[in-house]
N, CA, C and O atoms as a Maestro MAE file, in Angstrom:
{
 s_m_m2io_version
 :::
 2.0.0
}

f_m_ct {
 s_m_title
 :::
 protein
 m_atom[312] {
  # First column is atom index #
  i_m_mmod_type
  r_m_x_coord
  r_m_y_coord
  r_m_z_coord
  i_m_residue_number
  s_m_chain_name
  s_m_pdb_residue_name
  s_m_pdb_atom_name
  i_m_atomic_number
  :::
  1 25 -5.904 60.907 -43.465 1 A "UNK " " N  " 7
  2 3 -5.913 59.923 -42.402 1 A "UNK " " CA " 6
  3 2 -6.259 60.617 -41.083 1 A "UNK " " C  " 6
  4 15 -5.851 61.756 -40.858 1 A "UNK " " O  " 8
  5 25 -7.218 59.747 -39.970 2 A "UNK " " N  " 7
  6 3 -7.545 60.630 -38.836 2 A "UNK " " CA " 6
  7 2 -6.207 60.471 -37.967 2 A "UNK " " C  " 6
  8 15 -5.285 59.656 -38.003 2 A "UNK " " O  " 8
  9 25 -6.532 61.789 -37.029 3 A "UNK " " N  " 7
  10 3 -5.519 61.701 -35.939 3 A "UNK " " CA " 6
  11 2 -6.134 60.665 -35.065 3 A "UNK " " C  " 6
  12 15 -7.353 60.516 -34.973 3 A "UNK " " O  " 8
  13 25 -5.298 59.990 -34.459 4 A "UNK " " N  " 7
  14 3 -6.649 58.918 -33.619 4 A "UNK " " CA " 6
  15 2 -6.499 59.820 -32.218 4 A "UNK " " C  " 6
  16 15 -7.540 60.325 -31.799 4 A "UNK " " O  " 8
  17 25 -5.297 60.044 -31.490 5 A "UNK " " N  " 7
  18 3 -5.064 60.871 -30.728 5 A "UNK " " CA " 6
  19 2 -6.175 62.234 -29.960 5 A "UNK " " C  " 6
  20 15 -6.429 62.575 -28.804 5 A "UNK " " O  " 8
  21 25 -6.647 62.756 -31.500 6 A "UNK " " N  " 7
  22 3 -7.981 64.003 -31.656 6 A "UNK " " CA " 6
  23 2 -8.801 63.048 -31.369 6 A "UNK " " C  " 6
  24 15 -9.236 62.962 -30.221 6 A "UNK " " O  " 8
  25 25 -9.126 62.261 -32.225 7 A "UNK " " N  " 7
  26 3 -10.427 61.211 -32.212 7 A "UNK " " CA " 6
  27 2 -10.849 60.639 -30.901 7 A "UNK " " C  " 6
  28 15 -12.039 60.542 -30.603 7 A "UNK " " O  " 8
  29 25 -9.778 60.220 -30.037 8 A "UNK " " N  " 7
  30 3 -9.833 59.617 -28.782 8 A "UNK " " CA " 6
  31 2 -9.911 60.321 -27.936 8 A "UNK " " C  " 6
  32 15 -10.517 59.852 -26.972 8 A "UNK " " O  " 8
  33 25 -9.377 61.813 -27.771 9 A "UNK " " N  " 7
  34 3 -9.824 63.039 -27.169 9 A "UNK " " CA " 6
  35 2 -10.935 63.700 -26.910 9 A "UNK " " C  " 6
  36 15 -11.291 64.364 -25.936 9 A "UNK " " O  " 8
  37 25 -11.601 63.340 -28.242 10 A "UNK " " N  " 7
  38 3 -13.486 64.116 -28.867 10 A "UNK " " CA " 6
  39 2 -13.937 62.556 -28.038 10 A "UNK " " C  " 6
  40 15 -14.108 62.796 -26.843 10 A "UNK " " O  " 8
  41 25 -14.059 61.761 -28.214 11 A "UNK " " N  " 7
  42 3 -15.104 60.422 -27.354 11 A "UNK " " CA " 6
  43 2 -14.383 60.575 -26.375 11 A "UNK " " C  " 6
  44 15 -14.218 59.377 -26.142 11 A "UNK " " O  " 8
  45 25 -13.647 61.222 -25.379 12 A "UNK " " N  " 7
  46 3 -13.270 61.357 -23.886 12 A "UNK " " CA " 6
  47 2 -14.126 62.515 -23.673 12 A "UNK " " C  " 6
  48 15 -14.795 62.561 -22.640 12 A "UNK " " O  " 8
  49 25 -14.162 63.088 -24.194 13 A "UNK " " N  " 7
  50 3 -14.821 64.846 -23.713 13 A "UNK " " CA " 6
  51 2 -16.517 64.474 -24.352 13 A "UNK " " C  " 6
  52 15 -17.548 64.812 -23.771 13 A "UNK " " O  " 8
  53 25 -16.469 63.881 -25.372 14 A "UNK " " N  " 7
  54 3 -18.216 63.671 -25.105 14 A "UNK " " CA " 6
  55 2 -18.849 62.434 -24.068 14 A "UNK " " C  " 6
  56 15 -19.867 62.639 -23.407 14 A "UNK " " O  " 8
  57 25 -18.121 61.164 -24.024 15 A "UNK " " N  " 7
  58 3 -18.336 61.088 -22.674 15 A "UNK " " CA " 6
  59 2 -18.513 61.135 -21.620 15 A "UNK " " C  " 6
  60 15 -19.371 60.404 -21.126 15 A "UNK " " O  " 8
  61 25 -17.586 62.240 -20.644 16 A "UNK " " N  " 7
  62 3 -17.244 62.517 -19.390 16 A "UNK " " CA " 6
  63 2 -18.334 63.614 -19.617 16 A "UNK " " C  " 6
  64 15 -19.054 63.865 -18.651 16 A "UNK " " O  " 8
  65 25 -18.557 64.359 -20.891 17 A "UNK " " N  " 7
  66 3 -19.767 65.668 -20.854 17 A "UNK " " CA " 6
  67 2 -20.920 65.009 -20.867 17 A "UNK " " C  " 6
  68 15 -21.913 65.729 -20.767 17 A "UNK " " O  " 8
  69 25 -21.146 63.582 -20.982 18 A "UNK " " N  " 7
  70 3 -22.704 63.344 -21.147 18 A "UNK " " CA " 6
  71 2 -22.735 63.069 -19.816 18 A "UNK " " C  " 6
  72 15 -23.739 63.725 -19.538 18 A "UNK " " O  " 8
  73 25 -22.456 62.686 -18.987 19 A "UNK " " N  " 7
  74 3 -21.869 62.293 -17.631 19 A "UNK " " CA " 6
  75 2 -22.254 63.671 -16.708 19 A "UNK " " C  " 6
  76 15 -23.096 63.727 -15.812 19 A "UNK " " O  " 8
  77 25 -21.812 64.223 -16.958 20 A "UNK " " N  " 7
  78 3 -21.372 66.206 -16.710 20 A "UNK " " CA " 6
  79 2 -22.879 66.805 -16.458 20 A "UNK " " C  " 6
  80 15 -23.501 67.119 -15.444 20 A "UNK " " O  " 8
  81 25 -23.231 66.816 -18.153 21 A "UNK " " N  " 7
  82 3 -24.097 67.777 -18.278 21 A "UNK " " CA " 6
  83 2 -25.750 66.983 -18.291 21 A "UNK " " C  " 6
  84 15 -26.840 67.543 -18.400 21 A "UNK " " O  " 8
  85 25 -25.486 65.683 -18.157 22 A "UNK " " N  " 7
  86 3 -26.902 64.802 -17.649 22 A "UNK " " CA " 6
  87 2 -27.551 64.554 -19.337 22 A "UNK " " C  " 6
  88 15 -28.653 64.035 -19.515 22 A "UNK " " O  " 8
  89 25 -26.820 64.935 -20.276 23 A "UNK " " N  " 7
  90 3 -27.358 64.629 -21.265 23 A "UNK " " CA " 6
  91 2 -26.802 64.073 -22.376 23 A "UNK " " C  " 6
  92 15 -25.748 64.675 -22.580 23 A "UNK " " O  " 8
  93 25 -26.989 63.158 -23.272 24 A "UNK " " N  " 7
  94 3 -26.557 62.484 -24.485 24 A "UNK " " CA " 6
  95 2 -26.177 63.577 -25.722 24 A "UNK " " C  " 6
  96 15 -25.265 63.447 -26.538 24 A "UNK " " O  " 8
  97 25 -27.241 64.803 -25.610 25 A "UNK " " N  " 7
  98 3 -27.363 65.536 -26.559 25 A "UNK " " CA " 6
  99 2 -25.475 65.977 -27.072 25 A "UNK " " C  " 6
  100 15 -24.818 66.600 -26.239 25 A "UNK " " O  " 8
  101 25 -25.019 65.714 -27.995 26 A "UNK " " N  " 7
  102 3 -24.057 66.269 -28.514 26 A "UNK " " CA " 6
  103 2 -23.782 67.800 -28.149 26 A "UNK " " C  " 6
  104 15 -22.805 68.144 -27.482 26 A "UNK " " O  " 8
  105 25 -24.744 68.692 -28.654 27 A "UNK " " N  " 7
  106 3 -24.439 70.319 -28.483 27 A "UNK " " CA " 6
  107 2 -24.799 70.366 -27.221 27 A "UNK " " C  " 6
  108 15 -24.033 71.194 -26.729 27 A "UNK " " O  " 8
  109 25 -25.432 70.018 -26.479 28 A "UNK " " N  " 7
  110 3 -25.446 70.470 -25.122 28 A "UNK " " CA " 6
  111 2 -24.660 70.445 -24.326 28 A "UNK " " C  " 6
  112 15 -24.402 71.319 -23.499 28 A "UNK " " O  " 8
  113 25 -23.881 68.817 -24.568 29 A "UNK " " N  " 7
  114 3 -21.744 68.478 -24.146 29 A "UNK " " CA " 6
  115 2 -20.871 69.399 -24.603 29 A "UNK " " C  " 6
  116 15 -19.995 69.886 -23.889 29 A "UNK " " O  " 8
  117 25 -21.053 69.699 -25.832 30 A "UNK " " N  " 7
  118 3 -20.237 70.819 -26.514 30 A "UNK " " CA " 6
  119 2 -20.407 72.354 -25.829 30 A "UNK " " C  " 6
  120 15 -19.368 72.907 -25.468 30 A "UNK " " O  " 8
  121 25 -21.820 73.122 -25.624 31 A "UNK " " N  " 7
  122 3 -21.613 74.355 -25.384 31 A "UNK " " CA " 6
  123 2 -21.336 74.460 -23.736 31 A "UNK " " C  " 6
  124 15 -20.985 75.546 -23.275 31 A "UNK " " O  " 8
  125 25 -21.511 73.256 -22.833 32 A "UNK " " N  " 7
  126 3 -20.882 72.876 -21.447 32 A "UNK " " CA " 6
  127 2 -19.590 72.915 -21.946 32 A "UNK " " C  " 6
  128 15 -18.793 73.744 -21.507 32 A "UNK " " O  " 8
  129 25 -19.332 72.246 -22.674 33 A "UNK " " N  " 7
  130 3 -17.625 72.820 -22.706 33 A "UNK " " CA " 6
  131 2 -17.440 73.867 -22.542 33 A "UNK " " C  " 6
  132 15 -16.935 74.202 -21.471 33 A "UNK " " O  " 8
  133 25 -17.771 74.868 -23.548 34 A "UNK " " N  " 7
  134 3 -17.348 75.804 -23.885 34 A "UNK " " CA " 6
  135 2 -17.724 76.686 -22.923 34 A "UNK " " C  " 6
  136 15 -16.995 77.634 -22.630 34 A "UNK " " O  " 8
  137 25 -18.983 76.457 -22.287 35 A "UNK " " N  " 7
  138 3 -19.083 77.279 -21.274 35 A "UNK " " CA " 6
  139 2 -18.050 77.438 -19.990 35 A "UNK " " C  " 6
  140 15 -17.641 78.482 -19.481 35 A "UNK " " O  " 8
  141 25 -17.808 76.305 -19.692 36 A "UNK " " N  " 7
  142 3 -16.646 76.051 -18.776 36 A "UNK " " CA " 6
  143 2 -15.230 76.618 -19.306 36 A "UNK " " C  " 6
  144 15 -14.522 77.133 -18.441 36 A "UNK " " O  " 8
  145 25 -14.675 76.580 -20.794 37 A "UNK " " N  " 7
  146 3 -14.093 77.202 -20.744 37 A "UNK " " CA " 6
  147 2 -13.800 79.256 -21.194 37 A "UNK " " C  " 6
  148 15 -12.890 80.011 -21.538 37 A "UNK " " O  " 8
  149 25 -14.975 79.283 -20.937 38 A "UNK " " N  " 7
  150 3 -15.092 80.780 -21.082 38 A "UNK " " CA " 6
  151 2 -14.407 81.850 -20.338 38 A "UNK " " C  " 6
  152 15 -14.127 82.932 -20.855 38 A "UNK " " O  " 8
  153 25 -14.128 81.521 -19.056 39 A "UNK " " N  " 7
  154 3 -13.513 82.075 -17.815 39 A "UNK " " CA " 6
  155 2 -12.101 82.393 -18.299 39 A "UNK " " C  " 6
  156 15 -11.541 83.480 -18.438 39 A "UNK " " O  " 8
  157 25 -11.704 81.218 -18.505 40 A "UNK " " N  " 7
  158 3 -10.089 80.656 -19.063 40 A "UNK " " CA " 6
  159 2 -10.351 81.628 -20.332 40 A "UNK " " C  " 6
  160 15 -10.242 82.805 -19.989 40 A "UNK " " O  " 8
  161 25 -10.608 81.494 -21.454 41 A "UNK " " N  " 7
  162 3 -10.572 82.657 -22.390 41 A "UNK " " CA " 6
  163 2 -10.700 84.257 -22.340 41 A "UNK " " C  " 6
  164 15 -10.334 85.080 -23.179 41 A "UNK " " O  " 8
  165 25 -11.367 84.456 -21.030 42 A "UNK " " N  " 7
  166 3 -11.576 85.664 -20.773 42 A "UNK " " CA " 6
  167 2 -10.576 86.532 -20.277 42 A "UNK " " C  " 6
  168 15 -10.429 87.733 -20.503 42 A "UNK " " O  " 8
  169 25 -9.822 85.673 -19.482 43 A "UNK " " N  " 7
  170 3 -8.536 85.904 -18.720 43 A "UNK " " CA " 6
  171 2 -7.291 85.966 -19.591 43 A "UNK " " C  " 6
  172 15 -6.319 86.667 -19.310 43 A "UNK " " O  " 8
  173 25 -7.373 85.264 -20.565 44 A "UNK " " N  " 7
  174 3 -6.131 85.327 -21.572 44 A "UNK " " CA " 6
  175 2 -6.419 86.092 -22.299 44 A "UNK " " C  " 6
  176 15 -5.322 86.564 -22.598 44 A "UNK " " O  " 8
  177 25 -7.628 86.966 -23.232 45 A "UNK " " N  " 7
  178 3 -7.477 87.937 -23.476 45 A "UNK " " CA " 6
  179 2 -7.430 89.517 -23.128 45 A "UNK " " C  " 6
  180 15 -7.185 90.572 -23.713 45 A "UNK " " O  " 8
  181 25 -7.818 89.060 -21.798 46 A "UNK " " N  " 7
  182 3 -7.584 90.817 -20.950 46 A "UNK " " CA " 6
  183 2 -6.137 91.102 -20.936 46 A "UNK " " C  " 6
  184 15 -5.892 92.298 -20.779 46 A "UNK " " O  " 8
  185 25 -4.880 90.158 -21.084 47 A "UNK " " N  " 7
  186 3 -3.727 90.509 -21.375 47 A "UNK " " CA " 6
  187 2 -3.045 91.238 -22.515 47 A "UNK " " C  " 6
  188 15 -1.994 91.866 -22.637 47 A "UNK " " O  " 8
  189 25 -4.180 90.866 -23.397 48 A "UNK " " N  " 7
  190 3 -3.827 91.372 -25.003 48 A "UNK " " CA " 6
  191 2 -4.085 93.243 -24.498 48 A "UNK " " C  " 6
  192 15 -4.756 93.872 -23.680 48 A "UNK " " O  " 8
  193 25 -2.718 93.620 -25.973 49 A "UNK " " N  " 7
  194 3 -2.735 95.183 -25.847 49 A "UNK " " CA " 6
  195 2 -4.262 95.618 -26.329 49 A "UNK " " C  " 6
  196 15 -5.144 94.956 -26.877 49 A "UNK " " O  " 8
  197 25 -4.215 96.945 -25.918 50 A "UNK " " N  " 7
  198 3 -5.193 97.612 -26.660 50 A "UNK " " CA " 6
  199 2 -5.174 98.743 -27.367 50 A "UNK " " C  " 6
  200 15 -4.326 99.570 -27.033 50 A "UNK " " O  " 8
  201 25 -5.999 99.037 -28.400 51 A "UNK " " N  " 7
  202 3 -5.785 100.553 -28.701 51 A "UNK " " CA " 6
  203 2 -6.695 101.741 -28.340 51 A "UNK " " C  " 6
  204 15 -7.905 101.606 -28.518 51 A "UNK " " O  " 8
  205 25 -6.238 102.823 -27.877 52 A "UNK " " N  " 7
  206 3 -7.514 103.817 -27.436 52 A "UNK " " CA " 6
  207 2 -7.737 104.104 -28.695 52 A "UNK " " C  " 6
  208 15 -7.151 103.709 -29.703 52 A "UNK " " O  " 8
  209 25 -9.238 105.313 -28.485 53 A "UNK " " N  " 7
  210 3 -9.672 105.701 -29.805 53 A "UNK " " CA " 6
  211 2 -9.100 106.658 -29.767 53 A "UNK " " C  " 6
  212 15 -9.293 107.160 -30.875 53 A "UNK " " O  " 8
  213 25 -8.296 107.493 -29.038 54 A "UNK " " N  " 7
  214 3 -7.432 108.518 -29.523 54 A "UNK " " CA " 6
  215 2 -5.599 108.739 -30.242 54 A "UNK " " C  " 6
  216 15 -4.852 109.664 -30.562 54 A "UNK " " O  " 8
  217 25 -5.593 107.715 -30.212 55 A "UNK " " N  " 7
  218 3 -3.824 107.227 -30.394 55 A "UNK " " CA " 6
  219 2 -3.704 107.304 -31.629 55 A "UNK " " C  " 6
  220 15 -4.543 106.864 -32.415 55 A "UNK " " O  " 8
  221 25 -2.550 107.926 -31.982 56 A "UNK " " N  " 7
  222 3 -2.292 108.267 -32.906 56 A "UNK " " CA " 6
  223 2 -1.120 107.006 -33.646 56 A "UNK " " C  " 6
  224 15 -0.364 107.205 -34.597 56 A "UNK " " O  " 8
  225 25 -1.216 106.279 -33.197 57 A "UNK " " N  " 7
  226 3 -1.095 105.156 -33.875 57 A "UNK " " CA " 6
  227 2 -1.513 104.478 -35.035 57 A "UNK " " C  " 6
  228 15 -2.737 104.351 -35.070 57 A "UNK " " O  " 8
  229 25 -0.902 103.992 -36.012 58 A "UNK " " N  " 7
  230 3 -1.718 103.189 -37.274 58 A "UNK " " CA " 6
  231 2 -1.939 102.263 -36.734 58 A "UNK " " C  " 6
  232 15 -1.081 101.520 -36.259 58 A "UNK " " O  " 8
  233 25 -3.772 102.006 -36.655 59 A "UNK " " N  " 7
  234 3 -4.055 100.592 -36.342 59 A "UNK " " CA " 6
  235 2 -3.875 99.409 -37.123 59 A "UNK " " C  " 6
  236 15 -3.983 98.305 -36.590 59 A "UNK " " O  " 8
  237 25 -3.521 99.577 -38.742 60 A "UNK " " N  " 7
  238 3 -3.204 98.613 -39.232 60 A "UNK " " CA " 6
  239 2 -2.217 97.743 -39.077 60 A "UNK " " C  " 6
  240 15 -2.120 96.664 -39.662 60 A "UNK " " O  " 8
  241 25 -1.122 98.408 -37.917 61 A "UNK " " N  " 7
  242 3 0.055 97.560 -38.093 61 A "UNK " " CA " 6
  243 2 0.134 97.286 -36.238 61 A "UNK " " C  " 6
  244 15 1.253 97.195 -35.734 61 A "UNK " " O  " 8
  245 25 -0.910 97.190 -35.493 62 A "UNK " " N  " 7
  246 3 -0.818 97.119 -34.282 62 A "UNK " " CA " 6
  247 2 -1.459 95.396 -34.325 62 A "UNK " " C  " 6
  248 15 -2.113 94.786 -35.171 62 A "UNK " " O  " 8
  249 25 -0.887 95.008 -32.942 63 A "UNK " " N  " 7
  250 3 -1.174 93.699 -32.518 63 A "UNK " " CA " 6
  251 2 -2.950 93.705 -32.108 63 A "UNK " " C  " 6
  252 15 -3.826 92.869 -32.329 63 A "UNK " " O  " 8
  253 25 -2.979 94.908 -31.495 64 A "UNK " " N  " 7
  254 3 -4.488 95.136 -30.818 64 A "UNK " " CA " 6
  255 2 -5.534 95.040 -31.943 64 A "UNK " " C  " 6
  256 15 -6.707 95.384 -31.797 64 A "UNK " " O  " 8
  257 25 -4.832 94.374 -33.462 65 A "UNK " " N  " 7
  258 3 -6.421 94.552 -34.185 65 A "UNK " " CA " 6
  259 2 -6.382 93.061 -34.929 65 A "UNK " " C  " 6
  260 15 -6.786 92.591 -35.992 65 A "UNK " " O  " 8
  261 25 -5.459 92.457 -33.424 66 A "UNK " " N  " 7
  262 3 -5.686 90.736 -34.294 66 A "UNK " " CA " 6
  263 2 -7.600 90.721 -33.633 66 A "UNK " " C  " 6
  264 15 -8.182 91.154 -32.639 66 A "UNK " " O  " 8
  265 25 -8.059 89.803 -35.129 67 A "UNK " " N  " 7
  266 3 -9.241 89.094 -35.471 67 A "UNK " " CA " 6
  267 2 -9.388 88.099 -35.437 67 A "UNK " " C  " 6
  268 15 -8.688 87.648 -36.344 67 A "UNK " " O  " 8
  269 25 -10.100 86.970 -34.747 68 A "UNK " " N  " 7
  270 3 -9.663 85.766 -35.003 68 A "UNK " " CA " 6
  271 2 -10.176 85.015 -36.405 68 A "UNK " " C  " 6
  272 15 -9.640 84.122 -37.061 68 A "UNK " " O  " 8
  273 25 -11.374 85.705 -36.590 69 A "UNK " " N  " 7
  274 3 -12.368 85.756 -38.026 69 A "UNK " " CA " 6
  275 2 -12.451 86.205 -39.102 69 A "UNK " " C  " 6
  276 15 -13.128 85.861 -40.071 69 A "UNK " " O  " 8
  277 25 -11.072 87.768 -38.811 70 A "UNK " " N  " 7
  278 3 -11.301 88.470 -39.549 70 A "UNK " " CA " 6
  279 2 -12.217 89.600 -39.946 70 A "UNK " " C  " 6
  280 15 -12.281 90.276 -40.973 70 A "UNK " " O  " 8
  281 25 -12.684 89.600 -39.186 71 A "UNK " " N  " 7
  282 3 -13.533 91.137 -38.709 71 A "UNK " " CA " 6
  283 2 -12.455 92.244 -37.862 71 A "UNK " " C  " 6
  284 15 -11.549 91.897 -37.104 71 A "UNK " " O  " 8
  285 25 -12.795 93.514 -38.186 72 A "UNK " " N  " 7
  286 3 -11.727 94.280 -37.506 72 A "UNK " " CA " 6
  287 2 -13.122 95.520 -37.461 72 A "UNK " " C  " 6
  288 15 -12.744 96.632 -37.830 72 A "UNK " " O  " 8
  289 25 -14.217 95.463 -37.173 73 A "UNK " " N  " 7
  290 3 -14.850 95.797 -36.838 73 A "UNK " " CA " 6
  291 2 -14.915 97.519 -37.625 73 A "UNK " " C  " 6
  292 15 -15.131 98.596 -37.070 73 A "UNK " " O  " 8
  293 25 -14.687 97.275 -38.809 74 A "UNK " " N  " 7
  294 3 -14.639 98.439 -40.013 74 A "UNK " " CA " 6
  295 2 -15.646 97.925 -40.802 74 A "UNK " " C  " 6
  296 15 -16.415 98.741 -41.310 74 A "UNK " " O  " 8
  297 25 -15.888 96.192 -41.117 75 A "UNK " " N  " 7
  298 3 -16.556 95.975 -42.075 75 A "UNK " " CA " 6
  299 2 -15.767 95.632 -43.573 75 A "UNK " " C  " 6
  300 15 -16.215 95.642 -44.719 75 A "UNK " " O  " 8
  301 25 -14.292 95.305 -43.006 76 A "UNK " " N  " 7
  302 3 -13.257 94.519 -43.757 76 A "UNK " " CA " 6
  303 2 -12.441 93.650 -43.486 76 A "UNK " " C  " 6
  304 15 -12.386 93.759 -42.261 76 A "UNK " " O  " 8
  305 25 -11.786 92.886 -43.748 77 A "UNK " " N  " 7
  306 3 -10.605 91.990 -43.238 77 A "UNK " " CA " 6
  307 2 -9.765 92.520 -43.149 77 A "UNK " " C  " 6
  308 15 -9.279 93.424 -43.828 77 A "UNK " " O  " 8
  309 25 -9.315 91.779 -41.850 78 A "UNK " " N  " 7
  310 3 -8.015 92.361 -41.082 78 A "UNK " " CA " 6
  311 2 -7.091 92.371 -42.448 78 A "UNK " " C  " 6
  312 15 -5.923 92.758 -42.400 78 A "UNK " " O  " 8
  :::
 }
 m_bond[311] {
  # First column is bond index #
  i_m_from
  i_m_to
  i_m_order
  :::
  1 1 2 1
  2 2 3 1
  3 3 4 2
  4 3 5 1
  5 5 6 1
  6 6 7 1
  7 7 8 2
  8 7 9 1
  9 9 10 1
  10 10 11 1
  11 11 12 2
  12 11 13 1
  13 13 14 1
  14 14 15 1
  15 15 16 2
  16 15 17 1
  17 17 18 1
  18 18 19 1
  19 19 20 2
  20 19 21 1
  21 21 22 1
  22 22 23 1
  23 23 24 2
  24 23 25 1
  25 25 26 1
  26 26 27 1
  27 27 28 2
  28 27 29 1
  29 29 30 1
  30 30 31 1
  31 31 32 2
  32 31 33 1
  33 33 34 1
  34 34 35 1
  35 35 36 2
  36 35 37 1
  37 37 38 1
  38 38 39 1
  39 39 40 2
  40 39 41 1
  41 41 42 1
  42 42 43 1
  43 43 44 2
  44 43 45 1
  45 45 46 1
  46 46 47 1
  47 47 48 2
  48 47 49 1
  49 49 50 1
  50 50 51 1
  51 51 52 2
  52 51 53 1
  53 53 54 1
  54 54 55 1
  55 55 56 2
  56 55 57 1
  57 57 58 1
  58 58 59 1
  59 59 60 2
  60 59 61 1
  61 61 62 1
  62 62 63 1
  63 63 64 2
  64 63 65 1
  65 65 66 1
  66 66 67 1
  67 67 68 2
  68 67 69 1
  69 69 70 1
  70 70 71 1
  71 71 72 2
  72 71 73 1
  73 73 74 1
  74 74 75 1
  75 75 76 2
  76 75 77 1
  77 77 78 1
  78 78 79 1
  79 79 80 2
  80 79 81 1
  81 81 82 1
  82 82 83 1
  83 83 84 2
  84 83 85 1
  85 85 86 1
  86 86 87 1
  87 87 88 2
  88 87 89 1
  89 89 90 1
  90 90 91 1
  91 91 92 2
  92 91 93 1
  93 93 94 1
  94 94 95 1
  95 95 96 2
  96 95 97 1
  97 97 98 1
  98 98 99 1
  99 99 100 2
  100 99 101 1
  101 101 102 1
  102 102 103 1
  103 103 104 2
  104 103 105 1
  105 105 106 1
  106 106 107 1
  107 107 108 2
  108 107 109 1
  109 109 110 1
  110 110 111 1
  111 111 112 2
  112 111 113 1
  113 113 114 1
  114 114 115 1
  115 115 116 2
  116 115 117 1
  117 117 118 1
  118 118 119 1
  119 119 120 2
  120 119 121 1
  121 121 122 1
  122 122 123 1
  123 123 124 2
  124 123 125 1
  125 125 126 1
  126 126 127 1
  127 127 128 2
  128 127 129 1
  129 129 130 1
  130 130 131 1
  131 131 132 2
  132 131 133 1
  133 133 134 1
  134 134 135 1
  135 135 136 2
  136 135 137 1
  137 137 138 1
  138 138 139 1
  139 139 140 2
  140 139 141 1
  141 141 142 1
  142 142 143 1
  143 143 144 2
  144 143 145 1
  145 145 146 1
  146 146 147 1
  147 147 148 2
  148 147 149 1
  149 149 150 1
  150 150 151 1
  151 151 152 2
  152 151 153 1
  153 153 154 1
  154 154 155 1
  155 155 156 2
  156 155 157 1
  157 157 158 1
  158 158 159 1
  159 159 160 2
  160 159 161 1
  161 161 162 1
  162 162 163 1
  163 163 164 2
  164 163 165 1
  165 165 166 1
  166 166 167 1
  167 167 168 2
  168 167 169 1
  169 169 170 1
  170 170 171 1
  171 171 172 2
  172 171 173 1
  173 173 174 1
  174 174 175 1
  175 175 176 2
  176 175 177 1
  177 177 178 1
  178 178 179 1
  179 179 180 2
  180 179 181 1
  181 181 182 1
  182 182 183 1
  183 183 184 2
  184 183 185 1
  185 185 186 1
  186 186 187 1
  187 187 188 2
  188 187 189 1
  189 189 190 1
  190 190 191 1
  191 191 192 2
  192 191 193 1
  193 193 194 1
  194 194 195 1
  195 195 196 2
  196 195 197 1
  197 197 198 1
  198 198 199 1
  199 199 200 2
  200 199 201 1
  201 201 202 1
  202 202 203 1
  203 203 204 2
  204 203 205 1
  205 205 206 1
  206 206 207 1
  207 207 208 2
  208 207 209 1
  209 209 210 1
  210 210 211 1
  211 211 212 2
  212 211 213 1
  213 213 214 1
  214 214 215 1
  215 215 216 2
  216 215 217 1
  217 217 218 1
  218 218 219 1
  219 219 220 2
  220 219 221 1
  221 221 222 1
  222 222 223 1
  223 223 224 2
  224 223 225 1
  225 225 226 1
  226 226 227 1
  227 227 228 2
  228 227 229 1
  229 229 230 1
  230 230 231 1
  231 231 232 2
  232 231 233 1
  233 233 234 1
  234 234 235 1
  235 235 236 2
  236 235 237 1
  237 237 238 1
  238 238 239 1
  239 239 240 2
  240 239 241 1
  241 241 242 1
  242 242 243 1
  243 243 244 2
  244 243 245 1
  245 245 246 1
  246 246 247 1
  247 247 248 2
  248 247 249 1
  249 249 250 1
  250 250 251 1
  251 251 252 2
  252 251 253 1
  253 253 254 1
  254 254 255 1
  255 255 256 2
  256 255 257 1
  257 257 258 1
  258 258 259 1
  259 259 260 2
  260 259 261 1
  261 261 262 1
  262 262 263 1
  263 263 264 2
  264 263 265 1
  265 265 266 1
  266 266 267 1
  267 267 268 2
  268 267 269 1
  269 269 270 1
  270 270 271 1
  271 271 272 2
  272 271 273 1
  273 273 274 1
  274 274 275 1
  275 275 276 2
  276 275 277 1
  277 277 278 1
  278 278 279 1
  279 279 280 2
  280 279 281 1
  281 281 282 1
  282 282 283 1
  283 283 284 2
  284 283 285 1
  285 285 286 1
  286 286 287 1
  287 287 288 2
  288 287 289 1
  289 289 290 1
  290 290 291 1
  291 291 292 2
  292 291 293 1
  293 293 294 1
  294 294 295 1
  295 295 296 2
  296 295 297 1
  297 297 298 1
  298 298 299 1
  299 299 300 2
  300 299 301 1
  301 301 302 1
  302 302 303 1
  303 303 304 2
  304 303 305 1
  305 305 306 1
  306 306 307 1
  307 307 308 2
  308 307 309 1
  309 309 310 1
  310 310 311 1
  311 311 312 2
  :::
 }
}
């Protein structure tokens, strides 16, 4: 069953983006989103820890090697 809540959220934000971004086009509302919120993402992850490349730390069990995809940039899953 849909959320109508989501549903009524997605036709508010493609609305007000066709409005926005001067265009009907679906992905063009969408990556205006996203562009707009890029700033905001950028800022919330400069808070996240990090690991140097010298630390003698196991990176497997550190916070600094959350993935959101699953890439951990070895060429395996986290």
């Amino acid at each position: 069953m849909p959320d109508i809540e989501a549903m009524d959220l997605v036709e508010r934000f493609f609305a007000i983006g066709a409005k926005v971004v001067g265009s009907a086009n679906p992905v063009a509302i969408f990556l205006a989103g996203c562009r707009e919120c890029l700033p905001e993402w950028e800022i919330q992850i400069a808070g996240w820890p990090r690991v140097r490349a010298d630390d003698d730390r196991d990176s497997e069990d550190s916070d600094a090697d959350f993935c959101p995809r699953g890439q951990n940039g070895r060429g395996t899953e986290c």
